[in-house]
C-alpha positions in Angstrom: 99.7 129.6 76.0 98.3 126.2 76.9 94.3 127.6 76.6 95.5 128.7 73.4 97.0 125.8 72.3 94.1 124.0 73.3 91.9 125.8 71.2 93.8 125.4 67.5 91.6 121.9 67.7 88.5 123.5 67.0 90.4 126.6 65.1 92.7 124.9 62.4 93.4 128.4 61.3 95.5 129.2 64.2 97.7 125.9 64.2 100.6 127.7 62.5 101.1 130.5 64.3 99.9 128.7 67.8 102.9 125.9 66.7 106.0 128.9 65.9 105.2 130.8 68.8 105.1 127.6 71.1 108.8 127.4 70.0 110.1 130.3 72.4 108.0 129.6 75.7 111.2 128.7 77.6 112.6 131.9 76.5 110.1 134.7 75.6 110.7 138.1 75.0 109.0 140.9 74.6 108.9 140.1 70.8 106.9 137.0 71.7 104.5 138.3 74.1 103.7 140.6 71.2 102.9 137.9 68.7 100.6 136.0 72.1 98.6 139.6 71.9 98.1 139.3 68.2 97.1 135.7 68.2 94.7 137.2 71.0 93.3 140.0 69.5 92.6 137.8 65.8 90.8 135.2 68.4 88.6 137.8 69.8 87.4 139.7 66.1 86.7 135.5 64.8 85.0 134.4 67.8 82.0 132.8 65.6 84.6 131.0 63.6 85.8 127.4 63.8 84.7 123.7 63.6 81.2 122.7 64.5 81.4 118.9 65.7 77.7 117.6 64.7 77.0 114.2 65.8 74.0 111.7 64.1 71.9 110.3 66.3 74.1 110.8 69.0 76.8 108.4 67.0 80.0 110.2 65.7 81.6 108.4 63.2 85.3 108.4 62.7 86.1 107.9 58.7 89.5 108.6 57.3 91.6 108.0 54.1 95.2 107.8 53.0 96.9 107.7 49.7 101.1 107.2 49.6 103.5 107.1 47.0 106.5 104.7 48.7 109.7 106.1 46.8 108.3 108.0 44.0 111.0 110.5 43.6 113.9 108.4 42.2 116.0 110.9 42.5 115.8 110.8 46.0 114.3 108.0 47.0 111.7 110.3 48.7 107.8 108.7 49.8 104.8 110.7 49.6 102.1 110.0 52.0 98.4 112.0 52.7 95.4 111.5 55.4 92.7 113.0 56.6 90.3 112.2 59.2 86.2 113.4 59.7 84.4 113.3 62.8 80.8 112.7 61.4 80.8 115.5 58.5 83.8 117.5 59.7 87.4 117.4 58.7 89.4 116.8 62.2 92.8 116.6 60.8 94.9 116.3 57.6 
């Protein structure tokens, strides 16, 4: 589990299920080990898949940008806030 969870930084695609599985490692069943085997086996067919990290010059430069809305529902009194981050020309996180 921890290789795996180690890896959803360079494959964003397996954050999701990497993050609900991670929920029943004190516990697993046999339900559990079955979704590990999936997550496995999609890993395996998408092995040329995922983030490249491409540096200039040997530099990699950290950019990112936010935007919020502070209490923009007034119904609820509810805020609104989005970021994302690149390393160099790649998206790192959102």
């Amino acid at each position: 589990m921890g290789s795996l969870r180690y890896l959803v930084s360079s494959r964003p695609d397996l954050a999701y299920s990497m993050g609900y599985i991670s929920r029943f490692m004190e516990k697993t069943t046999t339900k559990n080990l079955a979704a590990v085997k999936r997550v496995l086996c999609y890993t395996a067919r998408t092995l040329k898949f995922g983030c490249q990290y491409k540096m200039n010059n040997g530099v990699a430069q950290l950019c990112g940008f936010s935007n919020s809305d502070h209490v923009g529902d007034v119904d609820t009194h509810r805020s609104t806030i989005g970021a994302f981050f690149f390393l160099g020309d790649t998206l790192i996180t959102w």
